[in-house]
RODO-514100 format. One record per residue: residue number from 0; residue in one letter; x, z, y of N, C-alpha, C in turn. Coordinates in pm, 1 decimal. Each point is the difference from the previous one (the first is absolute). Example, Ala and Ser with C-alpha at 12.3 -4.5 7.8 and 13.67 -1.06 7.14 Angstrom:
BEGIN
<vexvex:0, lovo:A, nc1:1319.0, nc3:780.0, nc2:-569.0, cac1:-89.0, cac3:0.0, cac2:119.0, cc1:90.0, cc3:0.0, cc2:120.0> $
<vexvex:1, lovo:S, nc1:-35.0, nc3:-72.0, nc2:105.0, cac1:82.0, cac3:6.0, cac2:119.0, cc1:-77.0, cc3:73.0, cc2:109.0> $
END
This chain:
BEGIN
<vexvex:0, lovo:X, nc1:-3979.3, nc3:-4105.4, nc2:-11767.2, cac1:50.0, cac3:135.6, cac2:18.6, cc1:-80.6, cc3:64.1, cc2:112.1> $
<vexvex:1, lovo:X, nc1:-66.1, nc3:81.8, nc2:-29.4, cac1:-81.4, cac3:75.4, cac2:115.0, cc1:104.4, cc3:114.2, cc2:68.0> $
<vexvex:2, lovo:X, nc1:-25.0, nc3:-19.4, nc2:116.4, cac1:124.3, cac3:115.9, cac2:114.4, cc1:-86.2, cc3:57.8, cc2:95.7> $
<vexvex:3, lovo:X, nc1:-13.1, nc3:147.5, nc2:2.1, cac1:-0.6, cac3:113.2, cac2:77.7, cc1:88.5, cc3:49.0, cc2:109.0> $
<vexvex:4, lovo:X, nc1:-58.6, nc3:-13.3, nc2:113.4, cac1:99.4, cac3:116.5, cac2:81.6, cc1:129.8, cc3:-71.9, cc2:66.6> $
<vexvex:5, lovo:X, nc1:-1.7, nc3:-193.9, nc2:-11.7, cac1:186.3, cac3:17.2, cac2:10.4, cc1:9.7, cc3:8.8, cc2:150.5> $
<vexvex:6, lovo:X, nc1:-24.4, nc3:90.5, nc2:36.7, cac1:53.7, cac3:10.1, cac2:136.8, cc1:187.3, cc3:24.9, cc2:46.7> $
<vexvex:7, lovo:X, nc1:19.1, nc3:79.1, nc2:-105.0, cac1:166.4, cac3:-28.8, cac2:-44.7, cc1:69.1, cc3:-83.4, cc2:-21.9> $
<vexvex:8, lovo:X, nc1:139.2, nc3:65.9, nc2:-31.0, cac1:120.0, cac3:-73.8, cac2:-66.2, cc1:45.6, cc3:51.9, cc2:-129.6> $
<vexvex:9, lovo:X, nc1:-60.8, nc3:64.1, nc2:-47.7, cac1:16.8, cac3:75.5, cac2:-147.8, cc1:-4.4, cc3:-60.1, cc2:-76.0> $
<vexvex:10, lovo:X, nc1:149.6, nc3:-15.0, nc2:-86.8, cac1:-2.0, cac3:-23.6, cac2:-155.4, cc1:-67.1, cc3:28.4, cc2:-95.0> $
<vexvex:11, lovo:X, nc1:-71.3, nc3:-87.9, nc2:-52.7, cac1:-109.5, cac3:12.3, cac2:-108.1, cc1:113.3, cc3:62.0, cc2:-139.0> $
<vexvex:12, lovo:X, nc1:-42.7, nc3:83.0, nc2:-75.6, cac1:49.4, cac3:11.9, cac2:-129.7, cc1:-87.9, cc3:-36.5, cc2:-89.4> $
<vexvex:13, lovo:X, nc1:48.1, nc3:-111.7, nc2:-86.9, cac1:-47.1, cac3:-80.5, cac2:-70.4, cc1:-49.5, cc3:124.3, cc2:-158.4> $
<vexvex:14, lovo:X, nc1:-87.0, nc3:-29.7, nc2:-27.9, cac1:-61.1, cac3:87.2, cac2:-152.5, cc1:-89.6, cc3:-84.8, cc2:-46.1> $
<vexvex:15, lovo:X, nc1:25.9, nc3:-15.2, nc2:-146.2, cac1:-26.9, cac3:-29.9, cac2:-104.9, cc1:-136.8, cc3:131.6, cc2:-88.3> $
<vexvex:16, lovo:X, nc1:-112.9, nc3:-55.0, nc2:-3.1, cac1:-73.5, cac3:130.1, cac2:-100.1, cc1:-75.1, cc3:-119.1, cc2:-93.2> $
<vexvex:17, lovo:X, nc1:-50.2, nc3:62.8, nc2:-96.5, cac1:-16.3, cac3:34.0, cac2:-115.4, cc1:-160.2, cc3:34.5, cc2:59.4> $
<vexvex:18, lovo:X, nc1:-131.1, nc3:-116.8, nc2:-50.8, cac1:-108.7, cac3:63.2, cac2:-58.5, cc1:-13.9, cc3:-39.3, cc2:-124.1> $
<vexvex:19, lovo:X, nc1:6.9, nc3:103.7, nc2:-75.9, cac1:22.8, cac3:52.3, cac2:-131.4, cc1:-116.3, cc3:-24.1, cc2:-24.1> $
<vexvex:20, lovo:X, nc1:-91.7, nc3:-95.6, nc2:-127.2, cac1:-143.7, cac3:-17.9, cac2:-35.8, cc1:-10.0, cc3:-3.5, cc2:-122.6> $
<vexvex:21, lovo:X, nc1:12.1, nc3:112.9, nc2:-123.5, cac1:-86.8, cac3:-66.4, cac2:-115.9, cc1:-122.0, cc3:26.0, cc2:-85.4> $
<vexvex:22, lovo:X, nc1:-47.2, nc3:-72.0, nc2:-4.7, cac1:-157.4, cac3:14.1, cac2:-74.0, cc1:-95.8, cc3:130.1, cc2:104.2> $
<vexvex:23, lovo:X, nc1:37.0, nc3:-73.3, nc2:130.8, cac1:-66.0, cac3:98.4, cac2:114.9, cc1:18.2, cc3:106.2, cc2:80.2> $
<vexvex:24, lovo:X, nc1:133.9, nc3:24.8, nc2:-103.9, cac1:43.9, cac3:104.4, cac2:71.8, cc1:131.9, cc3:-0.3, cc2:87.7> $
<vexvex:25, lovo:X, nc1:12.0, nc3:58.6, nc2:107.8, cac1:120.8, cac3:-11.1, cac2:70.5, cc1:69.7, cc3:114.3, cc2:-36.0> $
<vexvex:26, lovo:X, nc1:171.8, nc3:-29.9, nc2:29.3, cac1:93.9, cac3:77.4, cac2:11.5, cc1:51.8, cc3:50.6, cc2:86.4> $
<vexvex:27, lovo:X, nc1:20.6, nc3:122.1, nc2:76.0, cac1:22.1, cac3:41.8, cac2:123.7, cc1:131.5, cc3:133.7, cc2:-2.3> $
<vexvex:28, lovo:X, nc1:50.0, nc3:-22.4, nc2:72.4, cac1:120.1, cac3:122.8, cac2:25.8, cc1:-22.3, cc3:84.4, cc2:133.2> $
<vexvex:29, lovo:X, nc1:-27.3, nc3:122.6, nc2:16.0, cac1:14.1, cac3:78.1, cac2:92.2, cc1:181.5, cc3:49.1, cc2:48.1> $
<vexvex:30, lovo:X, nc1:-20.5, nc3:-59.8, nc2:127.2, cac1:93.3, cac3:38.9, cac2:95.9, cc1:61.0, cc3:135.1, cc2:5.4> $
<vexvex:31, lovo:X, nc1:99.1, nc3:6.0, nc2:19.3, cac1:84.3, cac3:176.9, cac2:-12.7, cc1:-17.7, cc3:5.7, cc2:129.5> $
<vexvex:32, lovo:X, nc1:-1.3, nc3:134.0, nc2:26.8, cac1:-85.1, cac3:74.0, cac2:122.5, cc1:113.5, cc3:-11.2, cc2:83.8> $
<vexvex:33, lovo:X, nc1:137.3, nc3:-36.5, nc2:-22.9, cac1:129.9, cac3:-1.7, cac2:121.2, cc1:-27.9, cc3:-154.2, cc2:39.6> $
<vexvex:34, lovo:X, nc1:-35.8, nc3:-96.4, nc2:-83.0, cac1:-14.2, cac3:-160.4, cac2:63.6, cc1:-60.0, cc3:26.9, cc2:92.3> $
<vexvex:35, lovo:X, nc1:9.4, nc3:-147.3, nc2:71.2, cac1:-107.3, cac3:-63.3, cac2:140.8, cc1:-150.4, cc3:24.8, cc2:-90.7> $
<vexvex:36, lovo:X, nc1:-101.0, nc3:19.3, nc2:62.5, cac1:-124.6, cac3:21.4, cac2:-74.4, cc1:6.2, cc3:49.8, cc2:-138.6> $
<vexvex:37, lovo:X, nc1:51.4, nc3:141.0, nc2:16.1, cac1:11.9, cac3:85.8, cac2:-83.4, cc1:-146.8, cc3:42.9, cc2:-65.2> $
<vexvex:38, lovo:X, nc1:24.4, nc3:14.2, nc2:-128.6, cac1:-177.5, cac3:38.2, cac2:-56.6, cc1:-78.2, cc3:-80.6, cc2:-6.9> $
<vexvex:39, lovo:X, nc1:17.2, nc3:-150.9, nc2:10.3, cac1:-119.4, cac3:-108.4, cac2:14.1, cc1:29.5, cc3:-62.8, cc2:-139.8> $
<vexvex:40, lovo:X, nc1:-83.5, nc3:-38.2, nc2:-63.2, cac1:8.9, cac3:-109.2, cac2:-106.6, cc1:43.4, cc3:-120.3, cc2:57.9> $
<vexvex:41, lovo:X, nc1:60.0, nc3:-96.0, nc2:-143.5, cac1:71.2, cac3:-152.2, cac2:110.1, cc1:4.0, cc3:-79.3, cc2:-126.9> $
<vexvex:42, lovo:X, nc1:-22.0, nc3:-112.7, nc2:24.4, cac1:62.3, cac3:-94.4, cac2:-86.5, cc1:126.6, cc3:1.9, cc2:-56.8> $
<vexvex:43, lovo:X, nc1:54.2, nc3:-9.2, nc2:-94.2, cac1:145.8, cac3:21.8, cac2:-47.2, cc1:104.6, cc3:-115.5, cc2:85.7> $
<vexvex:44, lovo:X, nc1:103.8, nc3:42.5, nc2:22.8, cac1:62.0, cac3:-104.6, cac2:45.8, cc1:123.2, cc3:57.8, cc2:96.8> $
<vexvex:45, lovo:X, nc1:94.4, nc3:-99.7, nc2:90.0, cac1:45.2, cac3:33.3, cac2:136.4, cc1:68.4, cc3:-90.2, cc2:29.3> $
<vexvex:46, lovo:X, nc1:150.6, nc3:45.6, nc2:60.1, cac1:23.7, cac3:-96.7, cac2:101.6, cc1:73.3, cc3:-159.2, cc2:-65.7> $
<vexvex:47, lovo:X, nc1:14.0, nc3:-103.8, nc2:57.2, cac1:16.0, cac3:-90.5, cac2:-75.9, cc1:138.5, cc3:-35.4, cc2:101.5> $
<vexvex:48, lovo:X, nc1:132.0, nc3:42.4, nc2:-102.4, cac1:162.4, cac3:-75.5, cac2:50.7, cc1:5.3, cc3:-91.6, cc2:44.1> $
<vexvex:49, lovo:X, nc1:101.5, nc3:-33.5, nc2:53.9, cac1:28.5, cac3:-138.7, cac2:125.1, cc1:8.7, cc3:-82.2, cc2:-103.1> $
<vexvex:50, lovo:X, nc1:43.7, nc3:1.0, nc2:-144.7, cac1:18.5, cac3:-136.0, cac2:-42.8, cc1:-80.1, cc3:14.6, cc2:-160.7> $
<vexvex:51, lovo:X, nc1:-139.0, nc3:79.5, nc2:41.0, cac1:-84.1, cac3:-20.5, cac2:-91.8, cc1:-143.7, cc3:-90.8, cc2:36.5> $
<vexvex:52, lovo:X, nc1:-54.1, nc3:-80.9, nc2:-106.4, cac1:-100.4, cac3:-17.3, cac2:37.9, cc1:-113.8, cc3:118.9, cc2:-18.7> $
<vexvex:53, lovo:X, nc1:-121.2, nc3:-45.8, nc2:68.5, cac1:-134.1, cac3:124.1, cac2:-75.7, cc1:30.4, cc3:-6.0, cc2:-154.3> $
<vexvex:54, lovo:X, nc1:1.1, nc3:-82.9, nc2:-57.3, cac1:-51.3, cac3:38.5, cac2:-155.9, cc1:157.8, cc3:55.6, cc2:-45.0> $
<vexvex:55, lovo:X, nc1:95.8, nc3:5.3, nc2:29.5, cac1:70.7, cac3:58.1, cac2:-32.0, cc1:54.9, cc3:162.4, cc2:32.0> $
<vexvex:56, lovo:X, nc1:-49.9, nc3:-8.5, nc2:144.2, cac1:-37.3, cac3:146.3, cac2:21.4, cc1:-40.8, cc3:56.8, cc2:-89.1> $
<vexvex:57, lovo:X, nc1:-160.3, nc3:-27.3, nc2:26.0, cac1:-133.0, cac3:76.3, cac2:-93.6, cc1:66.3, cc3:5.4, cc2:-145.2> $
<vexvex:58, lovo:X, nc1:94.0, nc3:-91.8, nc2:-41.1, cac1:11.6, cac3:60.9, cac2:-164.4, cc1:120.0, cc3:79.2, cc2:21.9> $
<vexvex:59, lovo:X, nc1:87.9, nc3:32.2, nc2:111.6, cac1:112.9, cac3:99.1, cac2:-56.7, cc1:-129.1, cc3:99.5, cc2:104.9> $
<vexvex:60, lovo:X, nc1:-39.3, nc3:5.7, nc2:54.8, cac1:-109.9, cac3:162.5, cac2:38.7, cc1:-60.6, cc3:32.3, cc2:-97.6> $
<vexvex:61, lovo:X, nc1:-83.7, nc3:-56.0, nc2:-71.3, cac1:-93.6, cac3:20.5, cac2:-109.8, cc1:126.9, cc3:72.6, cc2:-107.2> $
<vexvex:62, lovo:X, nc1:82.6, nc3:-69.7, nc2:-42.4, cac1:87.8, cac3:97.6, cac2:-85.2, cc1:86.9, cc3:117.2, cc2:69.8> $
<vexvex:63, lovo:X, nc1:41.2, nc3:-28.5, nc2:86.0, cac1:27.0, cac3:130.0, cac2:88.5, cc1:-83.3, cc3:107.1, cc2:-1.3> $
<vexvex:64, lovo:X, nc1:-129.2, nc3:-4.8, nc2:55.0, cac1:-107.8, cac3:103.3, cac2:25.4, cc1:-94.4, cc3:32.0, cc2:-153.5> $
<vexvex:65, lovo:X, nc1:-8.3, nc3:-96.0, nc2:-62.7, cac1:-59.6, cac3:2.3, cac2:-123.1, cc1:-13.1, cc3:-38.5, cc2:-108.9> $
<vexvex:66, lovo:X, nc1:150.6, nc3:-27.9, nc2:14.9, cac1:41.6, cac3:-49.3, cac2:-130.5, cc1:-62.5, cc3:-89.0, cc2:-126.2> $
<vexvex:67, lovo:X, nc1:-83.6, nc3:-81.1, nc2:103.5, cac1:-25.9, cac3:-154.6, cac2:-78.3, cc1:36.3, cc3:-122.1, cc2:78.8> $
<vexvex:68, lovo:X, nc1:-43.4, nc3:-89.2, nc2:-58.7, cac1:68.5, cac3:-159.1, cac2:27.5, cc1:-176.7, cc3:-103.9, cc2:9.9> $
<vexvex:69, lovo:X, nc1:0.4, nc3:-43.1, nc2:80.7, cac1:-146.0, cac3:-121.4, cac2:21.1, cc1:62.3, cc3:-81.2, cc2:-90.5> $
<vexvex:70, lovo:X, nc1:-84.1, nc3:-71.6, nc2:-61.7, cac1:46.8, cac3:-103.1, cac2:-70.1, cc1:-89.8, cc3:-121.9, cc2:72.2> $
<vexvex:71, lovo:X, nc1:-103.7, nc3:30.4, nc2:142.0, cac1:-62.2, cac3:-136.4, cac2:29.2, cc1:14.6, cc3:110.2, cc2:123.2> $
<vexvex:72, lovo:X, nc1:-26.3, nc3:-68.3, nc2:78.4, cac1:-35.7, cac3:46.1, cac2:150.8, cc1:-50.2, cc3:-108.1, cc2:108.2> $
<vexvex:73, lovo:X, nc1:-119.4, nc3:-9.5, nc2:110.3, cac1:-26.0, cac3:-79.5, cac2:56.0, cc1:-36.9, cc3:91.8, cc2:124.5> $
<vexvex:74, lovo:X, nc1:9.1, nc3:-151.1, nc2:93.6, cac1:-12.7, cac3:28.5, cac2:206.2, cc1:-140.4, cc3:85.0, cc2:-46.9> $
<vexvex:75, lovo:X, nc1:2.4, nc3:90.2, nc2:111.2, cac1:-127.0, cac3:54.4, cac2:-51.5, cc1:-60.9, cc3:25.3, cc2:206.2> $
<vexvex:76, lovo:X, nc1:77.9, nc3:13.8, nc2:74.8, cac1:-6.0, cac3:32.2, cac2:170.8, cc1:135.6, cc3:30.0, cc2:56.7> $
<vexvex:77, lovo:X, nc1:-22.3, nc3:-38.2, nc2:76.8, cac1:143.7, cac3:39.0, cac2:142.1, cc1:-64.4, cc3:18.0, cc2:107.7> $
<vexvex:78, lovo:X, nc1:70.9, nc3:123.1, nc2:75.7, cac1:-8.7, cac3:42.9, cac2:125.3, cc1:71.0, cc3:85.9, cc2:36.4> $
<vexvex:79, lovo:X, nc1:3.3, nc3:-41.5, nc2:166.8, cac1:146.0, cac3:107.2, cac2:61.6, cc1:-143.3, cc3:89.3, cc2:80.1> $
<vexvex:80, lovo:X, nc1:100.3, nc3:154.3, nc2:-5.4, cac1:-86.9, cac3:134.2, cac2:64.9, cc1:79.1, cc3:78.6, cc2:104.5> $
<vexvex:81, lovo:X, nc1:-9.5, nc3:56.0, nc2:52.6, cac1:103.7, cac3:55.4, cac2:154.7, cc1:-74.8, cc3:155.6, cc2:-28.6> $
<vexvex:82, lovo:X, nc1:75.3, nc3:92.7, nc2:-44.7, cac1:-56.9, cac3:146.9, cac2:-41.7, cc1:128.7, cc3:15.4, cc2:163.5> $
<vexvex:83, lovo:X, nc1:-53.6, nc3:137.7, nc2:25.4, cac1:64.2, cac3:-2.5, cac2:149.9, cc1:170.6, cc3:23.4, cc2:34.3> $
<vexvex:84, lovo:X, nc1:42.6, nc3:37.8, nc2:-139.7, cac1:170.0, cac3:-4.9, cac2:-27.1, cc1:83.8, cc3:-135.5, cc2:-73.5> $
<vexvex:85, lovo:X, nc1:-118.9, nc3:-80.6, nc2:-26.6, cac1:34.4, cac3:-88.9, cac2:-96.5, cc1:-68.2, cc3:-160.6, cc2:-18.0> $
<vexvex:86, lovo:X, nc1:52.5, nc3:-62.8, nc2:-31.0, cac1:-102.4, cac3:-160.1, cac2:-44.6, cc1:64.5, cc3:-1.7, cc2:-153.4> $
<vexvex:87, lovo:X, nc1:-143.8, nc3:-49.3, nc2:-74.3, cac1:84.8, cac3:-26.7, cac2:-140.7, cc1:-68.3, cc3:-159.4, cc2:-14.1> $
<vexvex:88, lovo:X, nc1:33.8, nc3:-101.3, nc2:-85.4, cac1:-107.2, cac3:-71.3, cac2:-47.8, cc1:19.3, cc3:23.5, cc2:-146.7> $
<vexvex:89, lovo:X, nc1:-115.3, nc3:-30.2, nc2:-11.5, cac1:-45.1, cac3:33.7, cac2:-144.0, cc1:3.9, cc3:-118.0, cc2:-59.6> $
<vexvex:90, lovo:X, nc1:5.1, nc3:-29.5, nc2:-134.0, cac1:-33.4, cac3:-129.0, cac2:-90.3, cc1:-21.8, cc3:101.6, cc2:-122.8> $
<vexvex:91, lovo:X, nc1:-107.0, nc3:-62.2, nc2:-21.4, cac1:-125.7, cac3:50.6, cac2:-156.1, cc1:9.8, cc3:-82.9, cc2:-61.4> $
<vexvex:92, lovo:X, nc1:40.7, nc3:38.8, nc2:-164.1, cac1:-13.6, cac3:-80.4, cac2:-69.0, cc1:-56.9, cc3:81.7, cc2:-107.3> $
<vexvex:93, lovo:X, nc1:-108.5, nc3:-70.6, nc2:-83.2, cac1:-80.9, cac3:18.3, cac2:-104.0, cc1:34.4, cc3:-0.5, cc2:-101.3> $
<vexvex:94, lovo:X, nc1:32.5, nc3:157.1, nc2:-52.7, cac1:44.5, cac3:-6.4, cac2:-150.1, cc1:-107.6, cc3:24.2, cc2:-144.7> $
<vexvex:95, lovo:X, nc1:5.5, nc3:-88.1, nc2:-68.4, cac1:-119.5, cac3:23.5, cac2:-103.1, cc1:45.0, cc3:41.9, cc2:-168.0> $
<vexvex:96, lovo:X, nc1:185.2, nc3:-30.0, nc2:26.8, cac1:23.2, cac3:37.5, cac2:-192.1, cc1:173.9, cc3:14.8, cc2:71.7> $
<vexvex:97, lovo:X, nc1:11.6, nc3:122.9, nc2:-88.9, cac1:146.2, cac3:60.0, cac2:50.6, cc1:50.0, cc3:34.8, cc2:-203.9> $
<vexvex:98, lovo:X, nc1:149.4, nc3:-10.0, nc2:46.9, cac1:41.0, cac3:103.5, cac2:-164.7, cc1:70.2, cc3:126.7, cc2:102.9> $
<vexvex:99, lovo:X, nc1:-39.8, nc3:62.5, nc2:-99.8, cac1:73.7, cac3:177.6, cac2:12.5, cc1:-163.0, cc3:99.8, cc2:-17.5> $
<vexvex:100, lovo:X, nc1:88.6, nc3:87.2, nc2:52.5, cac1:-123.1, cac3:139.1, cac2:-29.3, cc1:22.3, cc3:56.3, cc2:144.1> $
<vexvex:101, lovo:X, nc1:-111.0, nc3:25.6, nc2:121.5, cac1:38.1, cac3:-23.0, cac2:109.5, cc1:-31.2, cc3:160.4, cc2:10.4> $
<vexvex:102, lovo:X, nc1:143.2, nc3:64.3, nc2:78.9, cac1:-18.4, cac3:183.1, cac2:12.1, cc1:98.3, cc3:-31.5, cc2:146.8> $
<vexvex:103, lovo:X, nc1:-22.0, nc3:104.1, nc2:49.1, cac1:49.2, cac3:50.8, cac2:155.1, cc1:138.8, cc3:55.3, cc2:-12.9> $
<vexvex:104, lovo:X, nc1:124.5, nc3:-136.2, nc2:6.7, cac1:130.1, cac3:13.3, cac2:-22.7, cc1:34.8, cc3:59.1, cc2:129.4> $
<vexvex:105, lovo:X, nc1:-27.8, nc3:51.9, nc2:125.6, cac1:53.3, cac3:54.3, cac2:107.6, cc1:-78.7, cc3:113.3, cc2:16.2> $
<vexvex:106, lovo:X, nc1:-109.6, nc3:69.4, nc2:-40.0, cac1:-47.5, cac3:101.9, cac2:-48.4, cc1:-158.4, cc3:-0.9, cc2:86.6> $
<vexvex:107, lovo:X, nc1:-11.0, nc3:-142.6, nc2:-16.3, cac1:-151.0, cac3:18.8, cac2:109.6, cc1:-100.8, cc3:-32.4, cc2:-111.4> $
<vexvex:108, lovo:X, nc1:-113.5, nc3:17.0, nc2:-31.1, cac1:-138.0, cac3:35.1, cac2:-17.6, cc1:-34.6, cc3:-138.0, cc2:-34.4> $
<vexvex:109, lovo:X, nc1:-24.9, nc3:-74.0, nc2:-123.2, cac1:-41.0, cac3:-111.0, cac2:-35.2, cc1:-155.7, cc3:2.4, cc2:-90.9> $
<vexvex:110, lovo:X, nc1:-117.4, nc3:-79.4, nc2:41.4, cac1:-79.1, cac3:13.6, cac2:-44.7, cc1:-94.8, cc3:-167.9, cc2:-27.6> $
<vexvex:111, lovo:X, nc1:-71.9, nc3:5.5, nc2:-92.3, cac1:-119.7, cac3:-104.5, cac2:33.4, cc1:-93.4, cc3:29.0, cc2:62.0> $
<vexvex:112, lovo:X, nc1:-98.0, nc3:-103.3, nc2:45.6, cac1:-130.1, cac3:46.7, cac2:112.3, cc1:-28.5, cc3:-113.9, cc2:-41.2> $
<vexvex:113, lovo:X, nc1:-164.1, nc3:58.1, nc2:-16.3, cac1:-116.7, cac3:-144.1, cac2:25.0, cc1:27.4, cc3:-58.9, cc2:138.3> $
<vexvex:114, lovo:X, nc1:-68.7, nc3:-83.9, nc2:32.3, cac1:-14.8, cac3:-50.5, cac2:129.7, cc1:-62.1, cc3:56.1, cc2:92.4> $
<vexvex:115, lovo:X, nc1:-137.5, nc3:98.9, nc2:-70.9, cac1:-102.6, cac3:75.9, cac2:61.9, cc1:103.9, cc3:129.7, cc2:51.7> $
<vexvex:116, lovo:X, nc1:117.1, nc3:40.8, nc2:-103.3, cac1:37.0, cac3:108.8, cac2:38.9, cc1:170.8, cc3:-2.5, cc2:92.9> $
<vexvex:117, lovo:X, nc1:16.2, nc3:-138.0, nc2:3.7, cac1:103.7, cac3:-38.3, cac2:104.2, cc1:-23.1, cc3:-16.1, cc2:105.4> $
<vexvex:118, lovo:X, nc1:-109.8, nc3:-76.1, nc2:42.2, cac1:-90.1, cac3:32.9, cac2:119.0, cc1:-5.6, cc3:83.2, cc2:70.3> $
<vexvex:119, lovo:X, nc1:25.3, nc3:145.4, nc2:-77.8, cac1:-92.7, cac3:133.2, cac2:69.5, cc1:157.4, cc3:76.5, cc2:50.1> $
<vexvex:120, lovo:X, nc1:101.2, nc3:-83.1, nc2:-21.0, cac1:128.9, cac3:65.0, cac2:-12.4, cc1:56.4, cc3:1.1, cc2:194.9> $
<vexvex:121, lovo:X, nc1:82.5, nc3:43.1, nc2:7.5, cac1:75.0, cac3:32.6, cac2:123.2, cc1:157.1, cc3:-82.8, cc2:-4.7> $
<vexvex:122, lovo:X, nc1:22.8, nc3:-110.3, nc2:36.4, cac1:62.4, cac3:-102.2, cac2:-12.0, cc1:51.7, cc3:10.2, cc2:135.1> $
<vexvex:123, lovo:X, nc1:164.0, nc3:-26.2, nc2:41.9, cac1:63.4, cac3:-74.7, cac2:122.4, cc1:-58.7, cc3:-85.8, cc2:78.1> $
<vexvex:124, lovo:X, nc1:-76.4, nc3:-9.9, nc2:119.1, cac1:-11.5, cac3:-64.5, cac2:84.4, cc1:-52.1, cc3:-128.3, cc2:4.3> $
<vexvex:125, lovo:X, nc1:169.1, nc3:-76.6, nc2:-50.6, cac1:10.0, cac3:-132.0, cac2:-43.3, cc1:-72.5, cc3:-33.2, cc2:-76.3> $
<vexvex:126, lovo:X, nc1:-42.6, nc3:82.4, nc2:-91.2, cac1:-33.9, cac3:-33.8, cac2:-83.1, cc1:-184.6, cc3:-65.5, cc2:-27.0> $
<vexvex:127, lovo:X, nc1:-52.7, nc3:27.5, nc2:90.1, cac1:-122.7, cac3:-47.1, cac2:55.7, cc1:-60.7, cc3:-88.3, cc2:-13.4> $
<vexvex:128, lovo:X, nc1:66.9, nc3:-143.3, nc2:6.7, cac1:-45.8, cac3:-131.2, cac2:-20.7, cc1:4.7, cc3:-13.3, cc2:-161.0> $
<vexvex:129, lovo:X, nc1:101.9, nc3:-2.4, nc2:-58.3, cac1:-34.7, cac3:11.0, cac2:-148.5, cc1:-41.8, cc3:102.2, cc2:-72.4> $
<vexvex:130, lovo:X, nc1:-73.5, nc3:122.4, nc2:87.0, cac1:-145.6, cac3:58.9, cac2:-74.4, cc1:-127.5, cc3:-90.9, cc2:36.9> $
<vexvex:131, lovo:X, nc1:10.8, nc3:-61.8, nc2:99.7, cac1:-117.3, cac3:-90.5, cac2:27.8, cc1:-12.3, cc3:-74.5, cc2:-130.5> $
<vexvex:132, lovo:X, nc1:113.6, nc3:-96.1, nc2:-15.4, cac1:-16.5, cac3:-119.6, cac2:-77.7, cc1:-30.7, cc3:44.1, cc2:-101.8> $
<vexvex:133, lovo:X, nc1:76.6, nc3:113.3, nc2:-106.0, cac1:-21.3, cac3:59.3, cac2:-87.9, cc1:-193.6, cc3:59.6, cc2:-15.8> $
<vexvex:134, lovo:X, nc1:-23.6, nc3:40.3, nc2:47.0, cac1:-167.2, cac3:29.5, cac2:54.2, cc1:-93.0, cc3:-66.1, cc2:30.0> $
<vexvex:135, lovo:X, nc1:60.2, nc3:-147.7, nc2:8.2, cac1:-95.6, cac3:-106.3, cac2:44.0, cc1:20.7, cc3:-95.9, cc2:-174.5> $
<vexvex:136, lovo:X, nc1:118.5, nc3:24.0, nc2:-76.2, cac1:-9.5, cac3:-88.9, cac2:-120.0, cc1:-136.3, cc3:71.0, cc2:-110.2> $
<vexvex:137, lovo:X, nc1:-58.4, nc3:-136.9, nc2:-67.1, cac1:-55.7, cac3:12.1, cac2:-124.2, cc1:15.1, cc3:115.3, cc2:-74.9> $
END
């Protein structure tokens, strides 16, 4: 788990995302402009309940926000981030085959992107280390 910043005592909020991958292309949801990092593209996903695991999160978010279901999902990175109101840690998990038809059930902006054109995107903070990794794969 890589950690930033803990100079605190701040409760991490645990989130669950979603990199969405098929046949190259990623899946991405833009943020509603009232959230924390309003207007940024993000991995699909959020917070993960006291008596959920990650993969159970990520599949009631994924149908929550977009109304599909992973049918495989794997560790994909973890890391905790300290944005200056907040600590979250993150856990990524790699989604490659979902059922449903995936549309923006809370009314945010769902799209695919090459890799070349996820790259060029304006992403949360946190989100940093897994544009690296993502940018450094095959």
């Amino acid at each position: 788990m890589t950690q930033t910043n803990m100079s605190d005592n701040k409760r991490a909020i645990r989130v669950a995302a979603a990199i969405i991958r098929i046949n190259g292309k990623y899946l991405l949801s833009k943020r509603l402009e009232h959230l924390h990092q309003g207007g940024k593209w993000e991995f699909p996903g959020g917070k993960i309940e006291s008596d959920e695991s990650v993969e159970q999160a990520l599949v009631r978010e994924l149908q929550e926000e977009l109304g599909i279901t992973p049918t495989v999902q794997t560790r994909y990175h973890e890391l905790e981030f300290d944005y200056p109101e907040k600590r979250v840690q993150l856990y990524f998990q790699l989604v490659e085959n979902f059922n449903g038809e995936p549309a923006g059930k809370e009314g945010q902006l769902v799209k695919w992107f090459s890799k070349n054109e996820l790259l060029a995107l304006t992403f949360p903070d946190a989100n940093e280390p897994i544009l690296k990794l993502i940018e450094a794969e095959k």
